[in-house]
Rosetta silent file (secondary structure, phi, psi, omega in degrees, C-alpha in Angstrom):
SEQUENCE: XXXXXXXXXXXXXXXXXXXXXXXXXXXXXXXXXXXXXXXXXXXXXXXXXXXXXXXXXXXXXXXXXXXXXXXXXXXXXXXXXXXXXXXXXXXXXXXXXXXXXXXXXXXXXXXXXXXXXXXXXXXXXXXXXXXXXXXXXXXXXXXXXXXXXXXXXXXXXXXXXXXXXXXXXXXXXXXXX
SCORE:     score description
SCORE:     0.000 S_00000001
   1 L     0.000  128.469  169.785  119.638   75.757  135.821 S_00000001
   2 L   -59.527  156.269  174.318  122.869   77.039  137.947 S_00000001
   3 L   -53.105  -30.200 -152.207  124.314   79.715  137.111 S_00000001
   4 L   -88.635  -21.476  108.170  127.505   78.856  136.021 S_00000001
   5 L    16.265  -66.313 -159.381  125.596   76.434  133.757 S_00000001
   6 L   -51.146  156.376  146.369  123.875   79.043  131.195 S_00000001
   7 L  -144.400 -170.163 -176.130  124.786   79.210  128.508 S_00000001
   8 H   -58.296  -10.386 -168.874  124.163   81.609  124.944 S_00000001
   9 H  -102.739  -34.615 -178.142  121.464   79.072  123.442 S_00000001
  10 H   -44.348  -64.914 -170.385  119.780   78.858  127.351 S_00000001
  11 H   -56.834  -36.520 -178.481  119.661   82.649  127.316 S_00000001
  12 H   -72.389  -35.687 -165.358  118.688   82.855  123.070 S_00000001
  13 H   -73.273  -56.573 -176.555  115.524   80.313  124.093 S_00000001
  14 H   -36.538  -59.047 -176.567  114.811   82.618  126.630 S_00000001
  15 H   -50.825  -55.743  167.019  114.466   85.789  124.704 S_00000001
  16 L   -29.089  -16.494  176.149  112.365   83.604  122.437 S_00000001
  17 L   -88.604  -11.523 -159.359  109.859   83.411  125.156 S_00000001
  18 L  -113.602   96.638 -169.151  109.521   86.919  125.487 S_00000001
  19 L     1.011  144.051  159.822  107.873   89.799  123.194 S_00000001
  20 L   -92.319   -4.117  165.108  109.691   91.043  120.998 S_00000001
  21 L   -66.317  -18.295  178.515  109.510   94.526  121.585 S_00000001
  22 L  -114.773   62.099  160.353  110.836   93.924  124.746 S_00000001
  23 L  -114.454   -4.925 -176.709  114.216   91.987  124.343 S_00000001
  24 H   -72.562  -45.757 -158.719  116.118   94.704  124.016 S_00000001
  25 H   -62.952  -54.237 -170.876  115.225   95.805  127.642 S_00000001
  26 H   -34.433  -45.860 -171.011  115.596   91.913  128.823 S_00000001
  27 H   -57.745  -65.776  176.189  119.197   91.646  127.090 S_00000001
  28 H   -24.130  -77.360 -165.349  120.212   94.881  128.984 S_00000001
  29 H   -62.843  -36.405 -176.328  119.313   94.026  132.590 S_00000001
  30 H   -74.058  -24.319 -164.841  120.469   90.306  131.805 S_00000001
  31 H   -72.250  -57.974 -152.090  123.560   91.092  129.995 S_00000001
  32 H   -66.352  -66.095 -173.005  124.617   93.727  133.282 S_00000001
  33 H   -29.001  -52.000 -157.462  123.668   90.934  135.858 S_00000001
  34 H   -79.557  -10.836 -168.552  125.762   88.279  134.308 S_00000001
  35 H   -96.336  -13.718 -168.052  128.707   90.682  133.820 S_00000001
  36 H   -94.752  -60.186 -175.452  128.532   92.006  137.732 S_00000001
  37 H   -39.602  -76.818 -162.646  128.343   88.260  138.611 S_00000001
  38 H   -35.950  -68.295 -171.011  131.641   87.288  136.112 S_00000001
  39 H   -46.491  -31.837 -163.954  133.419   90.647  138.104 S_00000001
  40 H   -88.923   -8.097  176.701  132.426   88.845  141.523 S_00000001
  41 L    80.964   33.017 -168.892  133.892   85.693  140.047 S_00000001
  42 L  -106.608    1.897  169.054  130.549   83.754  140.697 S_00000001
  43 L  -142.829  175.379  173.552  130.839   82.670  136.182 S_00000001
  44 L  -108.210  -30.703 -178.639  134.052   82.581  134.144 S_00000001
  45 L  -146.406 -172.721 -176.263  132.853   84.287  131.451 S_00000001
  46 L  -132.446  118.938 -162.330  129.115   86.107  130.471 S_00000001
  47 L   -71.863  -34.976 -169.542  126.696   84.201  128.080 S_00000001
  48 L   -78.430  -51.172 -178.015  124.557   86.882  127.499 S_00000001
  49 L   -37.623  -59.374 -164.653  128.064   89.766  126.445 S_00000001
  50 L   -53.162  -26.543  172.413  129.006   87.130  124.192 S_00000001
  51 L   -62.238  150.110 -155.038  125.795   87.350  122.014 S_00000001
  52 L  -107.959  -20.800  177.606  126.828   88.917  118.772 S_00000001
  53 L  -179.496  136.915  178.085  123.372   90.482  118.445 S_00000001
  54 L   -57.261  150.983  155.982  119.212   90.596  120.557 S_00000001
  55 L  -105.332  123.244 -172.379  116.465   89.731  118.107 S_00000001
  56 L   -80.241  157.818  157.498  114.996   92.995  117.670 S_00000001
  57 L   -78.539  142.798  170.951  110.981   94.004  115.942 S_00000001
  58 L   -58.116  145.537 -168.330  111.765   94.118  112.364 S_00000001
  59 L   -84.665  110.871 -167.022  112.831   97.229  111.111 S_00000001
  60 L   -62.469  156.453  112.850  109.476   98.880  108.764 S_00000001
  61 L    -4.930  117.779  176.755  110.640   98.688  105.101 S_00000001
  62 L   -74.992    6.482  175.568  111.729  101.872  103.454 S_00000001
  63 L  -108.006  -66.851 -145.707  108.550  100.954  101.050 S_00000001
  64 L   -47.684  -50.739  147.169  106.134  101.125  103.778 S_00000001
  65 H   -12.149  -54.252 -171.301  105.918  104.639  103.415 S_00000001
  66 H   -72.526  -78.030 -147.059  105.310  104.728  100.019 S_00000001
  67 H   -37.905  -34.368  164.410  102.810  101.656  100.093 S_00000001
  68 H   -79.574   10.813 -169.217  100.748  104.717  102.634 S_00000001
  69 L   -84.757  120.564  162.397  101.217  107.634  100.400 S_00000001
  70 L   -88.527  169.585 -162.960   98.183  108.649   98.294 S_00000001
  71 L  -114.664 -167.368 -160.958   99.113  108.933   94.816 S_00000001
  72 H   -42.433  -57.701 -153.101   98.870  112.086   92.269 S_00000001
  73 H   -82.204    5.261 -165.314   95.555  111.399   91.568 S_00000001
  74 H   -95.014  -40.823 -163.857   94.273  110.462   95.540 S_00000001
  75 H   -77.915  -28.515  168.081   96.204  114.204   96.426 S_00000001
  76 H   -94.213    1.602 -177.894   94.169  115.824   93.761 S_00000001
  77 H   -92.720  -34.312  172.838   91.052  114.560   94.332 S_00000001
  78 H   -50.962  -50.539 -143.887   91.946  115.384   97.903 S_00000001
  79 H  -103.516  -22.919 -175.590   92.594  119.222   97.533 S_00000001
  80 H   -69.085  -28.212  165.411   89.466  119.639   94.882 S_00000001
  81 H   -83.885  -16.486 -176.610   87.580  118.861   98.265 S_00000001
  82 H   -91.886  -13.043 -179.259   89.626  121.260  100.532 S_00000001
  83 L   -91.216  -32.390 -170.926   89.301  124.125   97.975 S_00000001
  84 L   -69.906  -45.086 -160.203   85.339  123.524   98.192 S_00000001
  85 L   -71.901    9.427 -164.485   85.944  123.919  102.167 S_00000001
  86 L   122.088  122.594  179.871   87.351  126.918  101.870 S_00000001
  87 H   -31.627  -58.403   74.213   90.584  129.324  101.560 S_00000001
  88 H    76.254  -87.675  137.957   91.339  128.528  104.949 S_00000001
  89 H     6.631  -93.621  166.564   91.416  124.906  104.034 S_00000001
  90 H   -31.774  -47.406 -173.221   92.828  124.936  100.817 S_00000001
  91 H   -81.891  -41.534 -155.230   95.894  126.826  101.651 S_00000001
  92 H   -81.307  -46.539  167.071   96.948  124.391  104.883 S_00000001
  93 H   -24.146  -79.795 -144.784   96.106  120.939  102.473 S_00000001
  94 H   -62.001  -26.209 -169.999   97.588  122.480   99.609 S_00000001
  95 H   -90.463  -49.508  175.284  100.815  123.544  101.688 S_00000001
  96 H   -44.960  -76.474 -152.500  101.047  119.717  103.444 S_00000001
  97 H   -61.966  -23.598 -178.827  101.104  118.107  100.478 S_00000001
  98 H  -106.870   10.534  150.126  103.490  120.318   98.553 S_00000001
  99 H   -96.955  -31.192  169.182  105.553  120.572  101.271 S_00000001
 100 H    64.483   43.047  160.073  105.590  117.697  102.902 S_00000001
 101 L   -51.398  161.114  160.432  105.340  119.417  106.051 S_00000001
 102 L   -78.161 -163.583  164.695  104.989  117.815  109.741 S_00000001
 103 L   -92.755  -53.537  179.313  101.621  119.023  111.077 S_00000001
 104 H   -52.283  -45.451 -159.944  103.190  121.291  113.997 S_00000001
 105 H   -46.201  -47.236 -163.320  105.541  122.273  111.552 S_00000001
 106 H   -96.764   15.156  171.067  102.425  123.851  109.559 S_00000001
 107 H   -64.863  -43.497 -171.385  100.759  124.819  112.708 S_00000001
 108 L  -107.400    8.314  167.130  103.671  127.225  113.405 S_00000001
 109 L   -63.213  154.221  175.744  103.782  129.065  109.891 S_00000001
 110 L  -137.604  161.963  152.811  103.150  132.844  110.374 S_00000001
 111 H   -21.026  -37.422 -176.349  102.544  135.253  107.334 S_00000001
 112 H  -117.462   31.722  172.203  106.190  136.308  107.223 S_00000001
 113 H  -109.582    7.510 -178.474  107.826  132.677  107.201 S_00000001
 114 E  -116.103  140.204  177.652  106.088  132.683  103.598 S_00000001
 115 E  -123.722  103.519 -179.237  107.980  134.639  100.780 S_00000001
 116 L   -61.204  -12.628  166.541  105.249  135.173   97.919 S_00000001
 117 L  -106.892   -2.263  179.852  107.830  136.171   95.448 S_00000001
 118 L   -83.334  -25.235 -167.427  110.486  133.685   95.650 S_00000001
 119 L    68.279   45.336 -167.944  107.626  130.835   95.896 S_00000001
 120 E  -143.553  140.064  154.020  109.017  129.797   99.024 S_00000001
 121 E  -117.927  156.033 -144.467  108.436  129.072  103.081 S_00000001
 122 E  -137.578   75.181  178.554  110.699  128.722  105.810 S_00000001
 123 E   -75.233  108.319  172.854  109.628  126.377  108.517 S_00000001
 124 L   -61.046  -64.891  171.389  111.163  128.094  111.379 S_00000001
 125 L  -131.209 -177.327  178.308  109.440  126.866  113.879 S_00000001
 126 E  -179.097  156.100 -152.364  106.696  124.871  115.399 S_00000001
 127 E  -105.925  121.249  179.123  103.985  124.200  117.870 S_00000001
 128 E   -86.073  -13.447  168.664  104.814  122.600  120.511 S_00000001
 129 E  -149.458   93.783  168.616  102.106  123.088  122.921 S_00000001
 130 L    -4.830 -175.321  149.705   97.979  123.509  121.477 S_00000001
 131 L    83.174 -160.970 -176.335   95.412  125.549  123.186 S_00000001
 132 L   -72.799  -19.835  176.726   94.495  129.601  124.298 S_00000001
 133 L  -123.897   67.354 -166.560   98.106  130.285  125.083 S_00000001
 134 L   -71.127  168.754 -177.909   99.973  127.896  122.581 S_00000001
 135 E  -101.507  144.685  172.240  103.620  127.498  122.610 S_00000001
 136 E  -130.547  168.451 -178.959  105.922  127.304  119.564 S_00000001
 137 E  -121.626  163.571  157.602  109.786  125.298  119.289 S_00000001
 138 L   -65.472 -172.357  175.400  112.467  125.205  116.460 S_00000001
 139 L   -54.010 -165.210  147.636  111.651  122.113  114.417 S_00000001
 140 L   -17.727  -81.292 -158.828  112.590  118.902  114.565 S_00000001
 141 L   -79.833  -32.793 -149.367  115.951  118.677  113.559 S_00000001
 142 L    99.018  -22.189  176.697  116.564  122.229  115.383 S_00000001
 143 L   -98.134  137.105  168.784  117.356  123.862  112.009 S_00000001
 144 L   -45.415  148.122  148.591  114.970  126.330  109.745 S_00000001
 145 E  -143.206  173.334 -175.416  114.791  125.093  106.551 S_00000001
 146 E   -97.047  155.488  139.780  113.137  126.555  102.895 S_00000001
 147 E  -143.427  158.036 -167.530  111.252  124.777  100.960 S_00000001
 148 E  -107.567  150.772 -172.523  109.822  126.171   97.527 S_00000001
 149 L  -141.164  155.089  177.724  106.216  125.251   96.714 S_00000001
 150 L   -51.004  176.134 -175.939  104.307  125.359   93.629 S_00000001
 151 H   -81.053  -70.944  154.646  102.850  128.396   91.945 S_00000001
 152 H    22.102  -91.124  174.005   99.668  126.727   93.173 S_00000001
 153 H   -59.777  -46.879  148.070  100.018  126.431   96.182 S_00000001
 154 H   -32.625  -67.245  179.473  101.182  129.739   96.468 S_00000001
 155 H   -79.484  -13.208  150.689   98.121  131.510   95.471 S_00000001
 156 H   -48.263  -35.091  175.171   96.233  129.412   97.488 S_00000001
 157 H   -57.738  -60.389  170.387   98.257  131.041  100.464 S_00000001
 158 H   -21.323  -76.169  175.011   97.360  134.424   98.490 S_00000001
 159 H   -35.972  -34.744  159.733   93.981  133.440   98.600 S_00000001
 160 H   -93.567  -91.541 -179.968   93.784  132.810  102.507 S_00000001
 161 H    -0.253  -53.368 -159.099   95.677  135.648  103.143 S_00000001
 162 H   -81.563  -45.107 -166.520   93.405  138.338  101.314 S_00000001
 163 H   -78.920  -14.899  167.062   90.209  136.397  103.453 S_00000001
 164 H   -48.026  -45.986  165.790   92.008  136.504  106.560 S_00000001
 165 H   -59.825  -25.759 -175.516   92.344  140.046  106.243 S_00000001
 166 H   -88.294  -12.458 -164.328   89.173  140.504  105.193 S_00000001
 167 H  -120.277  -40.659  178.303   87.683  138.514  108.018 S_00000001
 168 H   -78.218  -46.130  165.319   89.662  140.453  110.767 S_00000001
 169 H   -34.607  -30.734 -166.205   88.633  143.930  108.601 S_00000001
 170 H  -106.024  -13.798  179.390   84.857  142.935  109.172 S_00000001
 171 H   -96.880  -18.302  153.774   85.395  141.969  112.932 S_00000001
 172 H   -69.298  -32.693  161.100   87.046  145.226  113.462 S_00000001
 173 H   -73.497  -23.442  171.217   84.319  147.036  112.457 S_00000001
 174 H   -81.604    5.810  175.057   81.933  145.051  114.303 S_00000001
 175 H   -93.063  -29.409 -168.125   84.017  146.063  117.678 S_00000001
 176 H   -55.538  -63.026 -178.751   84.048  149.180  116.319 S_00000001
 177 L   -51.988    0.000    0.000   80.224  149.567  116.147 S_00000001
């Protein structure tokens, strides 16, 4: 088909031919072409600018979330196995779920982003790069934020806390020795 010839349903069958994750990209490069041709005066006007809108991948559902979500009783059945694995365990579960942390996000907690009497932590930060020398970032967003967690969940933190110490206490004496 000549150029001057397209028109918006040539160019909509086209996209139709094409993935849809990738019409967005198509529209772009086709949209720019047809508009540097119209400036060179090789169309009168540009079929693709004129589309009022690309067909896009569907947008997930603000219920898909949910529909992946375990529910009270999947998250307690959940943490009754993470308490058998261990303080350790217990505390990072028990802290996801009642925080509704990212994973870096709870990656990058330290001892003094948690305040045991307010019933609250302060994701600060977060780790941004694994391994023997890891890295940490702000969040997400860029901003700290609190979040308050159950009394629960708290003393699970307690609870890892006292064996951490208790675990570095017994490896210091074995250096010692």
């Amino acid at each position: 088909i000549p150029l001057q010839k397209r028109t918006e349903s040539h160019i909509e069958t086209y996209y139709a031919s094409i993935p849809v994750g990738s019409r967005a990209l198509h529209h772009t490069v086709l949209r720019r072409a047809l508009r540097r041709a119209k400036k060179q005066k090789h169309l009168a006007s540009n079929p693709a600018g004129d589309l009022d809108h690309v067909p896009r991948r569907p947008k997930p559902q603000r219920d898909d979330a949910r529909v992946n979500c375990w529910t009270a009783v999947e998250a307690s059945s959940f943490l009754v196995v993470a308490k058998a694995a261990g303080p350790q365990a217990a505390a990072l579960y028990a802290t996801a779920l009642d925080a509704g942390a990212r994973k870096n996000e709870l990656c990058g907690l330290r001892w003094e982003d948690i305040d045991f009497e307010a019933d609250r932590i302060r994701i600060a930060r977060q780790l941004t790069k694994p391994g023997p020398e890891p890295t940490f970032g702000p969040p997400k967003n860029g901003l700290p934020r609190d979040i308050t967690l159950s009394a629960e969940t708290i003393d699970l933190l307690r609870q890892h806390k006292r064996a951490q110490a208790e675990l570095n206490r017994l490896r210091n004496a074995f250096l010692l020795a």
